[in-house]
C-alpha positions in Angstrom: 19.0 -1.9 14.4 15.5 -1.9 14.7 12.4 -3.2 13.6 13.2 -3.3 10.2 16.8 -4.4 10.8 17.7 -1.4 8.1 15.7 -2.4 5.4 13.7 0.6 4.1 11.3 1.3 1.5 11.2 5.1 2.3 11.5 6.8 -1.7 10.6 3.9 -3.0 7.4 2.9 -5.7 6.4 -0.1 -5.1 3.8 -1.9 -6.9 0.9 -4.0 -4.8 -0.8 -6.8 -6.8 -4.2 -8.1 -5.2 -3.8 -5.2 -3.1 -7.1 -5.4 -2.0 -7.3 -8.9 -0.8 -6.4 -9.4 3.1 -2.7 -9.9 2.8 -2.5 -6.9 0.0 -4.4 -4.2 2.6 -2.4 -5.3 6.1 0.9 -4.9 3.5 -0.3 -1.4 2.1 -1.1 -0.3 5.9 1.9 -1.8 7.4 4.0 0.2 3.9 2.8 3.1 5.2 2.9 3.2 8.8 6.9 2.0 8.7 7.9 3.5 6.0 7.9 6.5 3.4 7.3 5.2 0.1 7.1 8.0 -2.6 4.4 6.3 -4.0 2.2 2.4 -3.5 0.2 1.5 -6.2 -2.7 -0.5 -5.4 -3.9 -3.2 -8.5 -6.7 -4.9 -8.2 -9.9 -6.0 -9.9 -12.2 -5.1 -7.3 -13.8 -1.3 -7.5 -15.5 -1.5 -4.5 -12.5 -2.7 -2.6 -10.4 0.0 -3.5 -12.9 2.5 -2.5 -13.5 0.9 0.3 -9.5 1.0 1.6 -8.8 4.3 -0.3 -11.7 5.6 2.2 -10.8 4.0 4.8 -6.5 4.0 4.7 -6.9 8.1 3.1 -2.7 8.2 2.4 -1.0 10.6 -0.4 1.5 8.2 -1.4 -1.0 5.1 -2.0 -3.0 5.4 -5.4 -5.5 2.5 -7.1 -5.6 1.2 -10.4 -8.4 -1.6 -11.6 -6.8 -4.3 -13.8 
């Protein structure tokens, strides 16, 4: 069936805790590139860091929030 062996996330919100930290960003990207989530939020503690991979990841569906 494919790479994902059916399993989407495409319409789905999905919540990314330490999204900032290695694991969180390769997630976010990989999120993104496979899929079509209606929205990723992004929660983190690190401002910087989310500037940093809003700036450099620049998707519509992936928003920050610093917690």
């Amino acid at each position: 069936m494919g790479e994902t062996d059916g399993f989407t996330m495409d319409g789905k919100s999905v919540l990314v805790t330490g999204g900032t930290g290695s694991f969180g960003q390769a997630f976010v990207r990989l999120l993104v590139e496979r899929h079509r989530p209606s929205r990723v939020l992004v929660y983190s503690r690190d401002e910087l860091k989310q500037f940093e991979m809003a700036r450099d990841l620049n998707h519509p569906a992936v928003k920050y929030m610093i917690g």
